[in-house]
C-alpha positions as a printed Julia matrix, in Angstrom:
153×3 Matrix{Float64}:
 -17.69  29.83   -3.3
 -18.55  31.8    -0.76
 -20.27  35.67   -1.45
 -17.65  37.51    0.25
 -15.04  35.53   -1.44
 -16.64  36.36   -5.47
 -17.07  39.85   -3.86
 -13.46  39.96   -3.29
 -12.55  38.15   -6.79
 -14.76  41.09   -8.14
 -13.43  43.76   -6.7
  -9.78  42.7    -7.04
 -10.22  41.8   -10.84
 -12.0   45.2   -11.4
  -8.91  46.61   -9.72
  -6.66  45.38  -11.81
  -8.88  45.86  -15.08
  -8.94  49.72  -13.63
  -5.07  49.79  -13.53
  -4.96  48.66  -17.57
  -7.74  49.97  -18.98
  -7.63  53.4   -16.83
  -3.97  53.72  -17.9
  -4.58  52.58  -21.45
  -7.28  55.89  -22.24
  -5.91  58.36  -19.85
  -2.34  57.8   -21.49
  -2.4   55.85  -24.59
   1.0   56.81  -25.67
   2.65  56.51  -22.3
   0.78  52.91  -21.46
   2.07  51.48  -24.84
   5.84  52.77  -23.91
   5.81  51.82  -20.74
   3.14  48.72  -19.95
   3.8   47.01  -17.28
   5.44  49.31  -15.69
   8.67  48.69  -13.29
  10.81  49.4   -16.07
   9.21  46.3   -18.49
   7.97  46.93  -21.66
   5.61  44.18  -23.19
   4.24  45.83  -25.97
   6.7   48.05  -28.52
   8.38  44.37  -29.48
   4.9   43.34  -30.89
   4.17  46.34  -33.3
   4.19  50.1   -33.61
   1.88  52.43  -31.33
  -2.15  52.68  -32.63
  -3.58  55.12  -30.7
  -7.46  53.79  -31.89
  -6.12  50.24  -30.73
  -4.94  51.47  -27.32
  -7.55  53.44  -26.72
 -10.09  50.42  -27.48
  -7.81  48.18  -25.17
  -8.43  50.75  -22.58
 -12.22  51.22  -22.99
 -13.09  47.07  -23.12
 -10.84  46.97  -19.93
 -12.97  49.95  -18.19
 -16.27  47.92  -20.01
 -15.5   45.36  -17.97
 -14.49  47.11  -14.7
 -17.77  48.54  -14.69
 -19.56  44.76  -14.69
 -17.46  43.52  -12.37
 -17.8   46.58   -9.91
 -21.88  46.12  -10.39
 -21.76  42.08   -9.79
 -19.17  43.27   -7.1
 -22.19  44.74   -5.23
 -24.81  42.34   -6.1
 -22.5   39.32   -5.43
 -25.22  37.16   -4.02
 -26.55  37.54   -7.63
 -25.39  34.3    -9.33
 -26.65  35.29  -13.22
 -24.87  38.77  -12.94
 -21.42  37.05  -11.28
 -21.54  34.38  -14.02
 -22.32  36.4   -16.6
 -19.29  38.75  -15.35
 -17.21  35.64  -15.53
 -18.44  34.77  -18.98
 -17.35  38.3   -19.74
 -14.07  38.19  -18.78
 -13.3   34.63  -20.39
 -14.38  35.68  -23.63
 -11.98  38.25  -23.71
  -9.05  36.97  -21.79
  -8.46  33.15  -23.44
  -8.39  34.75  -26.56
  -6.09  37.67  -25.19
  -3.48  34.28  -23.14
  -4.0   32.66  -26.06
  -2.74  35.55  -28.21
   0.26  36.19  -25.7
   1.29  32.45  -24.78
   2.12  32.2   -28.6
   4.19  35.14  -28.68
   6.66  34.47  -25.97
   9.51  34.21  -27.65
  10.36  37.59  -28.27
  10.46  38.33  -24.29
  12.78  37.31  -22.07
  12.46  34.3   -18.97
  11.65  36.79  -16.57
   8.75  38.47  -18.94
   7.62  35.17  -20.33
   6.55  34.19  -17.11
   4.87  37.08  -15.83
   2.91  37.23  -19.06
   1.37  33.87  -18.35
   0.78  34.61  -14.89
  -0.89  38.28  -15.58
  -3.08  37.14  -18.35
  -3.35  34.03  -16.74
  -5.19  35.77  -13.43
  -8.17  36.81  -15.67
  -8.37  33.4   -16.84
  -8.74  31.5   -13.27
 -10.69  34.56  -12.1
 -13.44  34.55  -14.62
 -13.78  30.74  -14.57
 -13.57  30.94  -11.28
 -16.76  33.31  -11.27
 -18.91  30.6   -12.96
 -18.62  28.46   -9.99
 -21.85  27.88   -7.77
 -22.3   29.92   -4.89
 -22.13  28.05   -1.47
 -24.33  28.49    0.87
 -22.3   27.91    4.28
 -23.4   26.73    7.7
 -27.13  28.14    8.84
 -27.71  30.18   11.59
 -28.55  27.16   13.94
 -24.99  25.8    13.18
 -23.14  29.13   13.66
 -23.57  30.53   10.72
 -25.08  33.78    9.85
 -28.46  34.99    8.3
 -28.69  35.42    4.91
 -28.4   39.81    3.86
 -31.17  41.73    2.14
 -29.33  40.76   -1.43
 -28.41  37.19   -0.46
 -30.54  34.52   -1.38
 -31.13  31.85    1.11
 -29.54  27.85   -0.02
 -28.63  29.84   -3.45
């Protein structure tokens, strides 16, 4: 994988993480009624409304937002995008996991997109753990190596 590509993976999975988690603690009550949005809603079926729970949900979103911006700019850094990865995989399998055996109650439609949404967070933090590669060199028209790139990394 290339740096700008886990740069992008970064900053698109902190995106998204922003989205939940933002939503989650700046409207607890609104984000439970109304998550995902576009007139869905995923999460009054499974339970009534904790405001502690959705609040937490929100914060461990943000928690990890705020790793994957920082890897985001130090994406050359291949312990601090890995350990971002790691990150995200401990709390998303568990998360699928949760979901995938709760389908039933949701519709085709839903079912699916559940998969696929937790499912992102999934590919993207596994896909975070992969090696970093290091692309043509500058004799075979390639580019040099940035201040916060390692060289062959």
């Amino acid at each position: 994988m290339s740096i700008s590509l886990r740069r992008w993976l970064l900053l698109v999975t902190a995106l998204l993480g922003l989205f939940v988690g933002g939503w989650a603690l700046a409207a607890p009550h609104y984000w439970y009624d109304s998550f995902p949005g576009a007139g869905r809603h995923w999460l009054p079926i499974l339970g009534p409304y904790n405001e502690h729970l959705t609040r937490d949900v929100g914060s461990l979103y943000l928690a990890l937002v705020a790793l994957s911006a920082g890897a985001a700019a130090r994406a050359a850094d291949t312990y601090l995008v890995r350990l971002t990865g790691a990150a995200w995989l401990v709390f998303s399998i568990p998360h699928l996991l949760y979901h995938a055996l709760h389908l039933a109650v949701y519709p085709p439609w839903d079912q699916a997109l559940n998969v696929v949404g937790l499912g992102y967070f999934v590919l993207a933090g596994a896909a975070m753990l992969l090696p970093l590669h290091a692309g043509p060199s500058p004799a075979e028209g390639g580019r040099s190596p940035g201040p916060d790139e390692p060289a062959g990394r």
